[in-house]
C-alpha positions in Angstrom: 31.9 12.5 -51.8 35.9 11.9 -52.6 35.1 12.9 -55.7 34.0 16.2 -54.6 36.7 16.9 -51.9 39.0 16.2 -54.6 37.5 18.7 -56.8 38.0 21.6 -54.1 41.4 20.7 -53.6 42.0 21.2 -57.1 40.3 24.2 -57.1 42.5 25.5 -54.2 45.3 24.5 -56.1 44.4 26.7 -59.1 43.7 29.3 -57.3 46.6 29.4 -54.5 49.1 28.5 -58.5 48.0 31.7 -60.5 46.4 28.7 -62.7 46.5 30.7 -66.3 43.5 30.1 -67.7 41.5 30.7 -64.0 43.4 34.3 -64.0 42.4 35.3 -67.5 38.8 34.7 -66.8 38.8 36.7 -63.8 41.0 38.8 -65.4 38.5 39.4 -68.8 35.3 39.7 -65.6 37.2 42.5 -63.5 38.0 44.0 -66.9 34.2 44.3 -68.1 32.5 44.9 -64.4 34.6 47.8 -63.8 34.5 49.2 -67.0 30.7 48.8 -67.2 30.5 50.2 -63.1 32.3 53.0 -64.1 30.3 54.0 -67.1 27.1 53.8 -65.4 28.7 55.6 -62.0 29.3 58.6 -64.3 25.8 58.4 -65.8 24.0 57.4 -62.8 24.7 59.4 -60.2 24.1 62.9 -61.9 20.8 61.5 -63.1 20.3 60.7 -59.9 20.9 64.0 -58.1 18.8 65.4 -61.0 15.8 63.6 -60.4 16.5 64.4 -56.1 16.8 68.3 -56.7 15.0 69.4 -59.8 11.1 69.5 -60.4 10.0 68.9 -63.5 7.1 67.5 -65.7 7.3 63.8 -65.8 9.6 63.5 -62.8 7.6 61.1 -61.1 6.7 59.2 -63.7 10.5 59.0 -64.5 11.6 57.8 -60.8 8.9 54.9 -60.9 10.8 53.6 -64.7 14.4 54.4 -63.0 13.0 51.9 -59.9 11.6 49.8 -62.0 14.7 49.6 -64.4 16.4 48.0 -60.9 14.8 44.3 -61.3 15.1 44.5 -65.3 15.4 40.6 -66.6 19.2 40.5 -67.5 18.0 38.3 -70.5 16.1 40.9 -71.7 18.7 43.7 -71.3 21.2 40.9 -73.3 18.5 40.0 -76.0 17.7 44.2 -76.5 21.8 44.7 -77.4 22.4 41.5 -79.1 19.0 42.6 -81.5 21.0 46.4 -81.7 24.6 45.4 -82.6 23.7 41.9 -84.6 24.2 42.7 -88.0 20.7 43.3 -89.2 20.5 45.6 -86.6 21.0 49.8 -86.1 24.4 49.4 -84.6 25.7 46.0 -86.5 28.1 48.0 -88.9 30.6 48.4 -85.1 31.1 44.3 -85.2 30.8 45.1 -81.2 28.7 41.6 -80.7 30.6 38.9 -79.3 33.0 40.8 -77.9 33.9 42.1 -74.3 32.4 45.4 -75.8 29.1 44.0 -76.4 29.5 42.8 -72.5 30.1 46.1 -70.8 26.8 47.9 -72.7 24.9 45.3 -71.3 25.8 45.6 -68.2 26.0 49.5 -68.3 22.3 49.0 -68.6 21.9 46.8 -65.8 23.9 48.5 -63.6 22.8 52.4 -64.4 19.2 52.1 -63.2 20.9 51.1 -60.2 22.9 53.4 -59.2 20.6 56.2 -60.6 17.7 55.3 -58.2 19.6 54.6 -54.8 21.8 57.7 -55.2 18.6 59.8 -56.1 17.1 58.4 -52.9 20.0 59.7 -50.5 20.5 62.9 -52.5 16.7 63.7 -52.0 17.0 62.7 -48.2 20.4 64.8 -47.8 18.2 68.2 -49.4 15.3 67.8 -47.4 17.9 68.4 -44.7 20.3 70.9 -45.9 17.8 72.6 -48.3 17.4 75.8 -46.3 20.9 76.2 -45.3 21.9 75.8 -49.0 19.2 78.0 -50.0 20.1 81.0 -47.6 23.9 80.6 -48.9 22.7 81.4 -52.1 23.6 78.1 -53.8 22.0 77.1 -56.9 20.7 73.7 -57.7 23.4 72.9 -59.8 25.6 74.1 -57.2 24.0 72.1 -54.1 23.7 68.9 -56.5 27.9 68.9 -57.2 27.8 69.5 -52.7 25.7 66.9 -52.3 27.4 64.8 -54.2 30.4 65.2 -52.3 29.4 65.5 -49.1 27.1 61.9 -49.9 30.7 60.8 -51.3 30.5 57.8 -48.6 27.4 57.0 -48.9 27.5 57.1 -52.8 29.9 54.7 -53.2 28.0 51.9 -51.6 26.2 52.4 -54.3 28.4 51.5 -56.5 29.6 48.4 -54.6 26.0 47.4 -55.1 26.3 47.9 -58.9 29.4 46.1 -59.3 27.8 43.1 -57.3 25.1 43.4 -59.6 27.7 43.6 -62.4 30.3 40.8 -61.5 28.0 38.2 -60.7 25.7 38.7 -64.1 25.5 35.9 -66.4 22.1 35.7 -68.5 22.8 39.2 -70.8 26.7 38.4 -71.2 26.0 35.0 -71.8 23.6 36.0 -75.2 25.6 39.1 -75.9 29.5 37.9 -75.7 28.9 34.4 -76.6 31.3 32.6 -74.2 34.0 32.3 -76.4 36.9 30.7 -75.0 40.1 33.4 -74.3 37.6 36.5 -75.8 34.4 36.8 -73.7 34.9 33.7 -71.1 34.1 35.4 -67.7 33.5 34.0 -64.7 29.9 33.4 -64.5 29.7 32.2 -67.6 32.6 30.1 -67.4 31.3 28.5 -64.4 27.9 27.2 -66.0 29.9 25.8 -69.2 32.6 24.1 -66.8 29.7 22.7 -64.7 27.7 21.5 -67.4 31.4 20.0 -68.9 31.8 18.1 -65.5 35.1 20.3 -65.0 34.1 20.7 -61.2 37.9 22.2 -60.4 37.8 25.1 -62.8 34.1 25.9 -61.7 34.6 25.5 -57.9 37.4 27.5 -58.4 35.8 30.2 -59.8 33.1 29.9 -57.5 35.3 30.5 -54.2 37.0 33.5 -56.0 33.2 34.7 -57.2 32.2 34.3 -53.5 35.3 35.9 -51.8 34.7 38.8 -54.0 30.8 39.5 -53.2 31.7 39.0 -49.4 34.7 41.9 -49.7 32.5 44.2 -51.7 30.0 44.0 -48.8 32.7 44.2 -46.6 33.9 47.1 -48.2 30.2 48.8 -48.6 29.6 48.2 -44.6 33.1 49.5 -43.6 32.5 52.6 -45.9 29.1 53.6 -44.4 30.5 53.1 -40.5 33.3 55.5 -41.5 30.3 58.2 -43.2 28.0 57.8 -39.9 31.3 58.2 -37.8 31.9 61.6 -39.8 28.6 62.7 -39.7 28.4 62.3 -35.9 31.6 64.1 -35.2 
């Protein structure tokens, strides 16, 4: 039990010292979550409002894959790249694998199914209520998609809170994909299960507690955010 207090004091210590090699993993797993949230935010949510406003052949068929695609097995997502950028593969002759490249695809994939069916869900919800009013104003689909959009702007980006959750706290695909090399593709949750495994219980408890804080500020954030849209919407 000492043994363990003493562990998350040394943790506290790393974190509350700006211990280097602590902030260049969280550094590297910032880097890669956002980059991969923003990615699949810009491909997401117009496939998204797509799938709300447009009829088409297939379009069911397509939301049940897009809802499916939300519980994909990272491992399988990190096993489909590693197979398309290893060298015997269609997209070897990049040398993306094992790098923080290789990282953000993977979780691009995670992530975009994500943030494609929960925004489609609102956006349809928001048309079956401003539908005729749109309609009468003479906006096209197009039009009321980039409205919706906006006007969901609130709402919307609690999606994305919810991808980058999904994002930061991924370790299975990044762990096959970037290879967990030390001061290249070391992020957090993957540093944590080496560091564990190594018996370094201060690194990985401190890693852990930032890990934590962050998931409990972007719910924070994603409940703060949809008090202020209900707020709006009621005044």
């Amino acid at each position: 039990m000492n043994d363990i207090w003493a562990a998350l004091g040394a943790a506290f210590s790393m974190i509350i010292g700006l211990d280097s090699d602590l902030a260049e993993i969280v550094g590297l797993s910032m880097q890669v979550s956002l980059m991969a949230v923003g990615i699949a935010t810009l491909i997401g949510l117009p496939t998204g409002a797509a799938l709300a406003l447009y009829r088409f052949k297939g379009r069911k068929p397509l939301i049940i894959v897009v809802n499916a695609l939300m519980g994909l097995p990272p491992v399988v997502v990190g096993l489909l790249v590693y197979l398309m950028l290893s060298r015997s593969g269609p997209f070897g002759v990049f040398g993306l694998l094992f790098t923080p490249s290789a990282m953000i695809i993977a979780q691009v994939i995670l992530v975009t199914p994500i943030v494609a069916a929960l925004s489609r869900q609102l956006i349809e919800n928001m048309w079956e209520e401003y539908e005729e009013q749109l309609m009468s104003l003479g906006v096209t689909k197009h039009g009321a998609a980039l409205t919706l959009l906006w006007d969901g702007r609130f709402s919307l980006l609690t999606t994305v809170l919810a991808g980058f959750g999904r994002a930061s706290a991924e370790v299975g695909a990044v762990m096959i994909v970037g290879g967990n090399i030390d001061h290249v593709t070391r992020v957090m949750t993957t540093s944590i299960a080496l560091e564990v495994s190594k018996g370094d219980l201060p690194l990985a408890l401190g890693l852990g507690i930032i890990l934590v804080a962050l998931s409990i500020t972007v719910n924070g954030a994603a409940y703060i955010i949809r008090d202020v849209a209900r707020q709006r919407q009621g005044a």
